[in-house]
N, C-alpha and C positions, 0 to 999 in steps of 0.2 A: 567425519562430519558429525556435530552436534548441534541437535535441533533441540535450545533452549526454551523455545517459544513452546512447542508442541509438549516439552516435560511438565513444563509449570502448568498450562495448559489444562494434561491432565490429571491434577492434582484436582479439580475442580468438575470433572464430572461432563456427562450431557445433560444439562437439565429442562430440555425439551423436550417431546416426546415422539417428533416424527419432522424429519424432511421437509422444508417446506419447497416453494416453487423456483427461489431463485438460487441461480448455481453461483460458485465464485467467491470474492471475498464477500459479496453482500448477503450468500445465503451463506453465515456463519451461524453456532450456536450463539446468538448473542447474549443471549442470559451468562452462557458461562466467560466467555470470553470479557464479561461485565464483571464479572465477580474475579475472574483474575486479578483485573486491570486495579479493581479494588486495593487486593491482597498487595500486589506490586509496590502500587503507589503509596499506601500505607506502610509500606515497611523498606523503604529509602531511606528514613530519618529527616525528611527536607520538608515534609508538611507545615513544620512552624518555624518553619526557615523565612524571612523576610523575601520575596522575589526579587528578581531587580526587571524591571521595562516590561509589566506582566499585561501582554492583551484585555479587552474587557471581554472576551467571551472565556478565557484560557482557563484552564487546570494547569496550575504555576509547574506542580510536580509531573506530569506528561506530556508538556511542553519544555520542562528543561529551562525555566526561567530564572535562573538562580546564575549570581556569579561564580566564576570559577574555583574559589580557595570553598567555596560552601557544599560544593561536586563532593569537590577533592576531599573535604572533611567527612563529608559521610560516606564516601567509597573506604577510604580511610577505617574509621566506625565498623563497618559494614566489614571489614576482612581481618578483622581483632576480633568481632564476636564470633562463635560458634553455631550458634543460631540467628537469623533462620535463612541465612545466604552462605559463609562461607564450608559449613562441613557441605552441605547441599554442594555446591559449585565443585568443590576439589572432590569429591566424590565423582560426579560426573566427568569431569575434567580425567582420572585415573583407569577412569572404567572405558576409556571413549579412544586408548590407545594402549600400548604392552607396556612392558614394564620399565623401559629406555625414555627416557624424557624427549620428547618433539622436536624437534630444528626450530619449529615454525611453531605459531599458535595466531591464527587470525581469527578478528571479529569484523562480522560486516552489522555495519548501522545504516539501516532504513528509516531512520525519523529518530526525532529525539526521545521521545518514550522507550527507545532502547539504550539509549545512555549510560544512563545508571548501571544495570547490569551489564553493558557491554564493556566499560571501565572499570567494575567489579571484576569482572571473568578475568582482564588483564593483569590487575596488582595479584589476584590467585598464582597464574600462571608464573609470574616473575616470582613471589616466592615459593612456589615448592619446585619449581624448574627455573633456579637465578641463570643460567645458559642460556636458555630457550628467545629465540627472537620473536618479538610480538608488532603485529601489522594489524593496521585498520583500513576498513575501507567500505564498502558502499554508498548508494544514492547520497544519505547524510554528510559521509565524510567527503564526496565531491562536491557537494554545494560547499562546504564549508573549508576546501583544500589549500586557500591561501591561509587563511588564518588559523589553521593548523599546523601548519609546516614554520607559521614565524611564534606563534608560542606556546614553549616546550613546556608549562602548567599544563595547557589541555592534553598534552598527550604525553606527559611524565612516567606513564606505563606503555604507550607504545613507540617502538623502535622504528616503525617505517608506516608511511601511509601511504595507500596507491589509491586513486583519484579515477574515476571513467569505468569503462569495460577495460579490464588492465590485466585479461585472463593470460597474455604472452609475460607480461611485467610480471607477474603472480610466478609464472612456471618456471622463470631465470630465475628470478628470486631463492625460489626452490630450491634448484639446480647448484647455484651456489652457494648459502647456505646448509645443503645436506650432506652427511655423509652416504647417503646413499643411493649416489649415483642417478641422480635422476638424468635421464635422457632429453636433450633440445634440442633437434635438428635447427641447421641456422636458415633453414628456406622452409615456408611450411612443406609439409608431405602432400602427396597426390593424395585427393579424397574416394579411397575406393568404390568403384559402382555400387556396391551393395549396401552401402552406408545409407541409411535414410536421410540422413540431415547434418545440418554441421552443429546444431544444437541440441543435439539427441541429449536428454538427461540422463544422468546415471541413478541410480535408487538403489539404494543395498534393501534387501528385504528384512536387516533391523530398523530400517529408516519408517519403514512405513509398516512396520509392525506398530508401532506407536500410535498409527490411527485408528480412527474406527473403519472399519471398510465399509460399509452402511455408507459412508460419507465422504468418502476419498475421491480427493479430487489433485489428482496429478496438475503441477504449472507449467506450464509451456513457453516458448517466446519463439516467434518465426522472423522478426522484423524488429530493426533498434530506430529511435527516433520518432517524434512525430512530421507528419507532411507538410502539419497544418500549420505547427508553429508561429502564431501571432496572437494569442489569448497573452492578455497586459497583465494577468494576473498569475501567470504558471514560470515553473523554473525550468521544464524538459529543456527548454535551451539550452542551459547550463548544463545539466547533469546528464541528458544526453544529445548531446549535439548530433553527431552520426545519424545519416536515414539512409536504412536499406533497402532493398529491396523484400520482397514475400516471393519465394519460389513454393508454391501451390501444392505442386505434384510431391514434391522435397518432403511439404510439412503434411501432406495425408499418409506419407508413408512412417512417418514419424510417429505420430498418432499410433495409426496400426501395428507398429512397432512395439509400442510402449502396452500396449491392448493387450498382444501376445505377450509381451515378457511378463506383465505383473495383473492381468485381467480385469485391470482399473479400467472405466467407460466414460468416467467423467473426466476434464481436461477445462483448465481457466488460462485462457492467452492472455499472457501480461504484456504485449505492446502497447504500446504508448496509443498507440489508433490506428485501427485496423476497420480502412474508410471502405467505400461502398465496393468499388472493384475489387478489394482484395475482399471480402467476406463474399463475395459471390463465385470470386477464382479457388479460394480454399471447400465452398461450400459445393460446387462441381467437383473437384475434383476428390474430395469424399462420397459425394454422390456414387464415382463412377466403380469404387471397390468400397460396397457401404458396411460399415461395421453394426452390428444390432447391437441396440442399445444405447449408442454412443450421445453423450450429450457434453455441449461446450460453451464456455463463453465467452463475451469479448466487448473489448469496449470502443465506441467508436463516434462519428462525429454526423448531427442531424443532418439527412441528405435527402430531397426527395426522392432518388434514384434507389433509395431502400425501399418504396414503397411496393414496387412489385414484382419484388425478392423476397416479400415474406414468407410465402409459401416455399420456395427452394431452398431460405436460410433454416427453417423448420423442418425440412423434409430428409439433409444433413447432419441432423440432430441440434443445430443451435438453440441452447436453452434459455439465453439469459443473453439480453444486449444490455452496457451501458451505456449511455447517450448524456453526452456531456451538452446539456441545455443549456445551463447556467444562469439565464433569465429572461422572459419576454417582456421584461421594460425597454423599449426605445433607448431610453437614454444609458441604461447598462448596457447594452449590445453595443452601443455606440462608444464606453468607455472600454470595456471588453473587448473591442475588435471581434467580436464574432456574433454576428448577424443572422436572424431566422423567421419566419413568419409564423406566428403563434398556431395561427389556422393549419400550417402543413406542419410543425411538431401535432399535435391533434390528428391529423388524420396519418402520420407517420405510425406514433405510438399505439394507436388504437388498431392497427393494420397490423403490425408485429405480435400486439395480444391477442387479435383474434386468430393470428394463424399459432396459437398456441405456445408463442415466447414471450418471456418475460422481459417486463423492461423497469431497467432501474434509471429514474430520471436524477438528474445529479441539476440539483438549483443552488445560487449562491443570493444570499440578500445581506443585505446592510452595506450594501454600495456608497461611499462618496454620494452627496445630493438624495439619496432615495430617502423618502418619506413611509413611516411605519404604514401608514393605508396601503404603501403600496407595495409593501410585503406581502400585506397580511389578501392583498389580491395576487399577488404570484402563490400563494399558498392556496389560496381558494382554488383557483386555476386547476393545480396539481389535485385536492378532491375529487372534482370533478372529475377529471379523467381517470380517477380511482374507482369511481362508481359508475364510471360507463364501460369500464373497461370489463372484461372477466375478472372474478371474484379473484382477487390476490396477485393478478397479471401484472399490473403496476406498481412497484415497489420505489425507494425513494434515496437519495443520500444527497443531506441538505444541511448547507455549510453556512456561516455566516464569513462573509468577504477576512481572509487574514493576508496583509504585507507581507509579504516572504520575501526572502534573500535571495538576490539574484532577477527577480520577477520586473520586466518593465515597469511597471507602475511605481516601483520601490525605487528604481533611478530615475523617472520622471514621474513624480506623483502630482495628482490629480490638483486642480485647482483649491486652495482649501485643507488640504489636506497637511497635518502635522505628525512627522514622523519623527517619534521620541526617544527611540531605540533599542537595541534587539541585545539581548543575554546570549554571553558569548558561544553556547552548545544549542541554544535556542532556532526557531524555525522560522516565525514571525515577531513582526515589530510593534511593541505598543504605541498607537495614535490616537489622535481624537475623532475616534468614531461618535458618531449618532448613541444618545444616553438611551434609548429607547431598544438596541440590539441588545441589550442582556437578556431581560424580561421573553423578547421575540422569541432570543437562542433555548429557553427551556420549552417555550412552546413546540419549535422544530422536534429537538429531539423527544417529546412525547409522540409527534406524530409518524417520527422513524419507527420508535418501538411498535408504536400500533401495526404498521405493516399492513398498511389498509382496509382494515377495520373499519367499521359502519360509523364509528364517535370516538375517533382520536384524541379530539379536544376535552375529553371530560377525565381522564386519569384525575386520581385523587393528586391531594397534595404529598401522601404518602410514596406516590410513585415516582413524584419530584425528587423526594429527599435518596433516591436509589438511584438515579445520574450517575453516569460516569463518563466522563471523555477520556478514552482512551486513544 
């Protein structure tokens, strides 16, 4: 297992000086993970590359908006020079196994911002191991699995793409491909009593030597699918269709498990939404063998029935809920399909920060029809409950509306709406938005970095020009 992300990563340092309150991906370093994303996207070759279908809010280059032979030219580029990707790459690639070349060599893409290096890592592999079979796959490469699989430009360096949760497909694969005997039972195996879970992760202690333990936060997943599945604007449909169930007792022993083995406390559940009975059946059921220390987060969907579980989801250690709000305009919720009363997000939110968890509210603006006043009042909104709330309780991830692939509204789009088309590695589609979301979208993201801060709104212009969407 090579963790690319966490190498480059740490090229770049903590340059924060302390922890703040939220757990997860949103309490990241983000200065450094800024300054990565910089260094990355500078050094693709594709900055003065023409885009093709480029969003108005978009970074051409971490959205992946560029035609295919322009990828391919500077992956191309990029594995002829020696600096400053491929001696880096094939170094890692050499040190990350023995001395016998791999069967296999997989890359999973989570968004297009891994693109580039994720088809970089592959032409490596094919030349210093011309043998070696190479596979792609994750979230990205299932949104994107028809049109993968009919053209061989996009995947000229990988040999096989597996599409979904495809961890059985993954292990034949294996299995045939190797010479070394990998074992597949053709019926799964009984799952022994003593097993915690059937998603117990594995960590080698190089894996996580790479972190800072200061900050280590082990990822979890207890449950695939969302329940909720009708937001007009999301892909989970697509890319994970499948909803399971949450066995409670299963994923506290999991937890505990993981505690024991490597003495990590902190833990972020990556389901899709993890709604009010299940954070209250996993939150008993830690209660009932409580670990000290333990803190966790998770994301999940506005409920009233949260409101008087803050003290027991706090009392389990939950540190960090996200709460996909999305917007209190009437008429968004109405194209959104997902409906909330401003007043009970308000006394939701404020109820989970006073019982001492964080809450990151997750807004999207520039809607179809929305008028810039009435952004700049869903924005107002979220202040407010910045400054009611405890000092730093309220945290924020604030999006401006992107067409994505796969997403209702992209096959029945809104009245008005002109959709002009999407670059073929690409995530969303350029349309004719509202001329007034550029200007808004710098605003947002100054008010992210504030992190609720007393005067978001005043960052110089200097702190404008250090933006990065990664």
């Amino acid at each position: 297992m090579l963790d690319l992300n966490i190498l480059l990563l740490n090229r770049f340092g903590n340059q924060t000086a302390a922890l703040g309150s939220t757990l997860g991906d949103h309490g990241k370093d983000r200065s450094s993970v800024a300054a990565a994303a910089r260094w990355l996207f500078a050094h693709t070759g594709l900055r003065n590359t023409p885009p093709l279908y480029l969003p108005d809010t978009a970074d051409p280059v971490a959205g992946m908006h560029y035609p295919v032979d322009a990828i391919t030219a500077a992956v191309t580029t990029a594995a002829a020079e020696p600096e400053p990707w491929r001696t880096w790459l094939e170094q890692q690639l050499r040190a990350s196994c023995d001395d016998t070349a791999p069967p296999v060599v997989g890359v999973s893409l989570m968004g297009p911002s891994q693109v580039f290096v994720g088809l970089l890592a592959l032409r490596v592999v094919k030349e210093i191991w011309p043998g070696t079979t190479t596979m792609l796959g994750g979230s990205h490469v299932t949104l994107l699995g028809d049109r993968l699989r009919g053209d061989e430009g996009m995947r000229e360096t990988a040999d096989i793409v597996l599409t979904g949760h495809c961890e059985d497909e993954f292990v034949s694969t294996l299995a045939r491909l190797s010479s070394r005997g990998i074992r597949r039972p053709l019926l799964p195996a009984p799952v022994p009593a003593d097993v915690p879970f059937e998603y117990l992760p594995t960590f080698h202690a190089r894996q996580l030597a790479l972190y800072d333990r200061q900050s280590l936060t082990l990822p979890v997943q207890f449950s695939r699918g969302c329940s909720y599945g009708r937001c007009t604007f999301c892909t989970y449909p697509i890319v994970e269709r499948q909803v399971t169930a949450l066995a409670p007792d299963a994923a506290s022993r999991t937890i505990t498990a993981l505690v024991r083995a490597h003495g990590v406390r902190r833990f972020s559940l990556k389901d899709s939404l993890f709604t009010a009975p299940m954070l209250r059946a996993l939150a008993e059921a830690l209660r009932h063998e409580p670990v000290t220390g333990l803190r966790w987060s998770a994301t999940t969907k506005a409920s009233r029935a949260l409101i008087p579980l803050a003290s027991i989801l706090a009392d389990s250690g939950l540190a960090t809920v996200e709460i996909g709000v999305e917007t209190i305009n009437p008429a968004g919720q109405r194209l959104f399909d997902k409906r909330a009363d401003p007043a009970m997000l308000e006394e939701l939110i404020l109820a989970l920060t006073e019982a001492g968890i964080t809450v990151v509210t997750n807004l999207i603006f520039g809607f179809p029809g929305e008028q810039e006043h009435e952004a700049q009042a869903q924005l107002a909104w979220l202040l407010r409950l910045q400054s009611a709330a405890p000092a730093g309780r309220v945290d924020c991830s604030l999006n401006m509306l992107e067409m994505v692939r796969g997403a209702p509204m992209v096959a029945h789009p809104p009245p008005g709406v002109e959709l002009r088309g999407v670059a073929p590695w690409a995530f969303s589609y350029d349309w004719n938005a509202p001329r007034w979301r550029r200007g808004f979208a710098a605003t947002l993201e100054r008010v992210e970095r504030a992190r609720g801060t007393t005067s978001p709104l005043t960052d110089t212009a200097e702190d404008d020009r250090e933006q990065v969407v990664g």
